[in-house]
N, C-alpha and C positions, 0 to 999 in steps of 0.2 A: 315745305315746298308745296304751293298750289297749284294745285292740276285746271286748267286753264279750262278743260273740256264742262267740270263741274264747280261751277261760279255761280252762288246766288249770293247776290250786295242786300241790303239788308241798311235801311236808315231810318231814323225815328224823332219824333217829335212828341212834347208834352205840353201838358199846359194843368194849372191848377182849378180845379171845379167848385168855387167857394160855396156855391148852393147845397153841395152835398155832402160838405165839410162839417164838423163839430168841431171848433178851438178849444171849445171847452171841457168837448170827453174827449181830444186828444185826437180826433180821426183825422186826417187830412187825405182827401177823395181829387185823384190825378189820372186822367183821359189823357191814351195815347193814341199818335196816330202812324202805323207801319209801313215801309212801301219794300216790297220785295224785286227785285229788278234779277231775271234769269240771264249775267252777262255771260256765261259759257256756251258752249256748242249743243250742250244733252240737253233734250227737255227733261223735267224733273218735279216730283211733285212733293209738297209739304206735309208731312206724315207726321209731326211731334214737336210740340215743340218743352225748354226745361231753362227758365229764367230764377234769377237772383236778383232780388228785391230787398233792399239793404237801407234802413233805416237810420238817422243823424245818430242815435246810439251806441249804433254798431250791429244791431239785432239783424239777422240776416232770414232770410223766409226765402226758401229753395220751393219753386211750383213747377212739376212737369204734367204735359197731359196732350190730347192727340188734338190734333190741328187746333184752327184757328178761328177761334170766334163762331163753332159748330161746322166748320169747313174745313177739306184740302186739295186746296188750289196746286191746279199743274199750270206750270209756266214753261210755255216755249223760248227756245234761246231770243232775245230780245222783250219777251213777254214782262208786264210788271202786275203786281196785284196788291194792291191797300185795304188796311181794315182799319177799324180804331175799338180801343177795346177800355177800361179802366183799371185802376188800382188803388188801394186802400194802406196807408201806413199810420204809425202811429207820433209819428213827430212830421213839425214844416218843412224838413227837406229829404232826400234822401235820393237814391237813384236805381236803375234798374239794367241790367244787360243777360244774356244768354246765349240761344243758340237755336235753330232750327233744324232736324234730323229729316232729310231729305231723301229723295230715293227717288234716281232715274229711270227711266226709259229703259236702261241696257239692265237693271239689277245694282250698280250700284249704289253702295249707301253714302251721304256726305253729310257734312255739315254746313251752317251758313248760320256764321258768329253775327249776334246781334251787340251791337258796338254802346259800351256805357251810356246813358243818357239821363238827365239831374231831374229830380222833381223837386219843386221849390213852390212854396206858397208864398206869396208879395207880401211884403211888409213883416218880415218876420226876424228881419235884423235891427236892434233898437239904437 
């Protein structure tokens, strides 16, 4: 059941960095870009965040740690705030999703699910 009062939307986009890739030792290097959108009533600020980064293998790589890109952005109700950040896996595709641990105004704590999103390096299906 979501509480309507503590709404933070959360969408995301990737893109592949072949510059800073190695095919050859396996690294494939993927720039994202976040936008947080405050749709509830509370202001609330971004305190933590604790992602799952899951490899074509299977190999799953669990990262928590406190805000975002050395920042945490308080967003008022309608407020939005974007960053772009990167990541590193060991095979051409893979994907990434989590969660942001939030804390309003009033004392409450929330969450604000970050919704699956694919990292795919071009040309990598023969």
């Amino acid at each position: 059941m979501a509480n309507k009062e503590y709404c933070v939307e959360v969408t995301a986009e990737s893109s592949y960095v072949e510059e800073r890739s190695n095919v050859a030792a396996d690294v494939y290097v993927f720039s994202y870009r976040i936008r947080l959108t405050n749709s509830g009533t509370k202001t609330a600020q971004l305190i933590s965040r604790h992602w799952f980064i899951t490899e074509a293998d299977g190999k799953v790589q669990e990262v928590r740690g406190m805000g975002v890109v050395g920042e945490n952005p308080r967003l008022e109700p309608g407020q939005s705030y974007e960053y772009s950040s990167w990541s590193q896996i060991g095979t051409p595709f893979g994907s990434m999703k989590g969660s942001y641990q939030m804390l309003a105004d009033d004392g409450q704590r929330f969450e604000a699910e970050i919704p699956e999103f694919q990292l795919v390096a071009p040309r990598v299906l023969h």
